[in-house]
N, C-alpha and C positions, 0 to 999 in steps of 0.2 A: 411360841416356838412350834414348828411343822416339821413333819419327815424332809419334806423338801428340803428346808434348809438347812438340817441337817448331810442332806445328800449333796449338795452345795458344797458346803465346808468342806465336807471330806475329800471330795472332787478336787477344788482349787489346794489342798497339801499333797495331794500326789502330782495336780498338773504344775503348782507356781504357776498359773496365771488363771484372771478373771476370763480371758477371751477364751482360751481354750476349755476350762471349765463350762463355760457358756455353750461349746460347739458341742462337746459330748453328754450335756443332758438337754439340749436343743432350746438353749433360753438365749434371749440377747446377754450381752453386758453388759447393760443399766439395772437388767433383772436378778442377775448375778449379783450386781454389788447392793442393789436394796436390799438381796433376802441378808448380807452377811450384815449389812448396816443394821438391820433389825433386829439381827441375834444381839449385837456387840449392846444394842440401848437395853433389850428385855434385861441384858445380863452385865449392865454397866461397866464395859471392860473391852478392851481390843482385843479380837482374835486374830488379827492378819497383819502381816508389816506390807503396806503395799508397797516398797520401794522394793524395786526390780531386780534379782526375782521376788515373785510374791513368794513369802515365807509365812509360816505360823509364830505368834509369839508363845512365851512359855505358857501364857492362858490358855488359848489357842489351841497347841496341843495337848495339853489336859482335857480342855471341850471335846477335841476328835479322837483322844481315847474313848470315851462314855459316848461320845455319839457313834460311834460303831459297834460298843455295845446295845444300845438302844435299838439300831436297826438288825441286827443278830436279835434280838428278843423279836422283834417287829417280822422278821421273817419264820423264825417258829411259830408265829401268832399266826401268820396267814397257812404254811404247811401241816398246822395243826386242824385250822378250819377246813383246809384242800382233804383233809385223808376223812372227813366225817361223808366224804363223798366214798363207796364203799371199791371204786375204781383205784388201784393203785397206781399215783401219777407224782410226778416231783424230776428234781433234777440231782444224780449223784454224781459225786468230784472221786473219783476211783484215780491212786494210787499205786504205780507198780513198776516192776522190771524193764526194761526191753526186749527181753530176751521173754518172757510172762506177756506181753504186752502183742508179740506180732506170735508166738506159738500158740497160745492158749486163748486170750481175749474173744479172738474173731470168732471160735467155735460157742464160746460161754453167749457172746454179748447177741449174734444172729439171730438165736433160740429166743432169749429173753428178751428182746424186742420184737419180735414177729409175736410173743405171748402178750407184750405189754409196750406199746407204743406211743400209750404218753409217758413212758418214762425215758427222760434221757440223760444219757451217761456221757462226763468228759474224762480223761482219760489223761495223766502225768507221769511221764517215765522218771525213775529216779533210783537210785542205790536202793537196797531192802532196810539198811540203818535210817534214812531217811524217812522212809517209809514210815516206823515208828514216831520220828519227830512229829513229824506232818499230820497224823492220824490223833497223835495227841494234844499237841495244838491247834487242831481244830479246822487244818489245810487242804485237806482231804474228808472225805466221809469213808469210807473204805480202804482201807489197802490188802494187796496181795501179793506177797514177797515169803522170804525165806524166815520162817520164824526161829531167830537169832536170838530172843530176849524174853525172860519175862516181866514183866511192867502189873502193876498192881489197877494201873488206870487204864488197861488196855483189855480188852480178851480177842481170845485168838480161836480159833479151830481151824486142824487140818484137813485141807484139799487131796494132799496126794504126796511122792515122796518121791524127789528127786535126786540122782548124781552127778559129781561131778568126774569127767575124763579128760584122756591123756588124747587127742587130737590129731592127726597129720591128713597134710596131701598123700594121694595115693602114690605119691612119685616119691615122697622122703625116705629115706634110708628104714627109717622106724617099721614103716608100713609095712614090710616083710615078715616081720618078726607076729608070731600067734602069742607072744607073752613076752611082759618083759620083764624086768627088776629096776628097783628105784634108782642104779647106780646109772641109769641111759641118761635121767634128768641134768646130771653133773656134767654131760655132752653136748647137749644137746640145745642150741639157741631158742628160746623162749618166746613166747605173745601171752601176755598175761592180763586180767584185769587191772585194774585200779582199785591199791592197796583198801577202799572205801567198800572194798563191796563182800560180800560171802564168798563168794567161788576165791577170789585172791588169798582173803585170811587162811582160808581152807588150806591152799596150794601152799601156801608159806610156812602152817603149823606145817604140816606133812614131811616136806622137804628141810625143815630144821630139826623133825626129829628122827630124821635117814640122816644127820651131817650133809646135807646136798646143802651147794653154793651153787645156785642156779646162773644162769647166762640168760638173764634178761634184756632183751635186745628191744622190747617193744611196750608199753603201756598203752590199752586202750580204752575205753570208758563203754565199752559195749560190747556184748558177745558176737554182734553183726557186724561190725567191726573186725574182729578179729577173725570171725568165722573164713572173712571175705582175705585176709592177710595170707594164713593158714593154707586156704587154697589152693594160691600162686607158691605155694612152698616154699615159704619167707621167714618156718619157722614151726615149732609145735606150740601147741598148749593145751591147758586144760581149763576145762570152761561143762556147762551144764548137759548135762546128755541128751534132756529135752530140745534144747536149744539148738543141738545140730540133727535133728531129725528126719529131716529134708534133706540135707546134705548128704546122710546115711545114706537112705532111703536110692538119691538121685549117686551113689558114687563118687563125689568132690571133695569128699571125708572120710577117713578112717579110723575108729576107734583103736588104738593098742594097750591092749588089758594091762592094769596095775592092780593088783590085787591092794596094793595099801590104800589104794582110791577106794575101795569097796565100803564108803559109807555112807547109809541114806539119808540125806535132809529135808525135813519135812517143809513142805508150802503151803501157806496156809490165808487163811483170811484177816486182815487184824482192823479194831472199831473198837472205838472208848465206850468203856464201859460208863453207864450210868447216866448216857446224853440220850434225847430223845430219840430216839427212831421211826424217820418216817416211813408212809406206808411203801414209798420205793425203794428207801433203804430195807422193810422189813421182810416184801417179797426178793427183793435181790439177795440178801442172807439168807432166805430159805430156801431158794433155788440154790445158791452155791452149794449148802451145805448138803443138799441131798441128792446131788450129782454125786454119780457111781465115780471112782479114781479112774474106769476109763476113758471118760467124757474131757478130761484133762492131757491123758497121755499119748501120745501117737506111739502106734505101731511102727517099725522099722522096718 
């Protein structure tokens, strides 16, 4: 048995087929089906139904469970070797917002590759709850989201401290007002997150513990999204303050003060405890961590 063929097997349960297997790790497919013909004799046992589609038999996937463990061992083996190089280099799977992802990243990520450019980062938008899944099964090497939870398998430290607000175009009725009260909400047609995320839970406690029955007219799965809704005055909402910054800044938005909004949620870094760290993951957490909160925030 060989890495290859392990990278094989794995290959042809995600593609069902030999040909296609064969195109993405650049083997014929007579070479594809020798290397699986050889696992199946080392290990006297059929791993593949090839009757179309190709499928795994129950052996099968048993084998490419532990063979993708093997190559996870086999890739620390080599990022373990790579970091006795005293250059920090590697490739990190960063986890986060969208609304974190187009505000904050680009300033974070410029810095830290102009210092360190064999390191490279891919980058996954996703809910801040996710964020936790992901980070703890192993989907992610980093994430940066709203820290919502404590996890025993996880450690976190805070970046900075976000809120969330009350939203309009400059043209909505709201935008007049220097102050409002909770009772405008019960009026006023809605653009809200997706019940999935922080800013939504937020807006929901808040607004159930005023008696507001809000008028949700809109659900979107992203602050850029809604920002863009919001705009064309389609509607308010409340969504991250960071997150409309620009908008502030440019006049296409306007903040109207809630004081029951006035709470801070912290943003933070989050990474399983107790997994190795390599050296990109271990200069990228130290950069984060010893960035000033204003390096995160923009001015309005």
């Amino acid at each position: 048995m060989n890495i290859s063929q392990l990278e094989t097997l794995i290959t042809i349960s995600k593609t069902m087929s030999f040909r296609k297997a064969g195109e993405l790790l650049n083997l014929t497919q007579p070479a594809v089906s020798a290397q699986i013909k050889s696992l199946e004799e080392e290990f006297k046992t059929v791993l593949v139904d090839r009757s179309q589609p190709v499928t795994l038999t129950d052996r099968g996937q048993v084998f490419v469970d532990h063979a993708e463990q093997i190559l996870s061992i086999v890739d620390e083996l080599k990022q373990r070797l790579s970091d006795l190089d005293q250059t920090p280099q590697g490739h990190i799977q960063l986890g986060t917002t969208t609304s974190i992802a187009i505000q904050i990243l680009p300033r974070v990520l410029s810095y830290f590759q102009d210092q360190f450019p064999h390191i490279k980062t891919t980058i996954q938008s996703m809910a801040s709850s996710q964020i936790y899944h992901s980070v703890e099964n192993g989907l992610i090497d980093i994430g940066i989201g709203y820290l919502i939870e404590r996890n025993p398998n996880l450690s976190t430290s805070i970046l900075y401290y976000d809120t969330f607000e009350l939203v309009v175009s400059p043209q909505h009725p709201l935008a007049k007002l220097s102050t409002a009260s909770m009772d405008v909400l019960g009026g006023t047609p809605l653009i809200l997150l997706t019940r999935d995320t922080v800013g939504r839970r937020f807006a929901d406690d808040v607004m159930k513990k005023h008696g507001i029955n809000p008028q949700v007219v809109m659900e979107l799965s992203s602050s850029e999204e809604i920002k863009r809704m919001v705009e064309i005055n389609l509607g308010a909402a409340i969504i991250s303050k960071q997150s409309v910054s620009t908008e502030l800044r440019n006049g296409t938005l306007q903040i109207v003060p809630l004081s029951e909004l006035e709470v801070s949620h912290p943003v933070g870094v989050i990474y399983k405890s107790g997994r190795y760290v390599s050296s990109a993951m271990r200069q990228f957490l130290s950069d984060l961590k010893g960035m000033p909160e204003t390096q995160f925030i923009s001015s309005e």
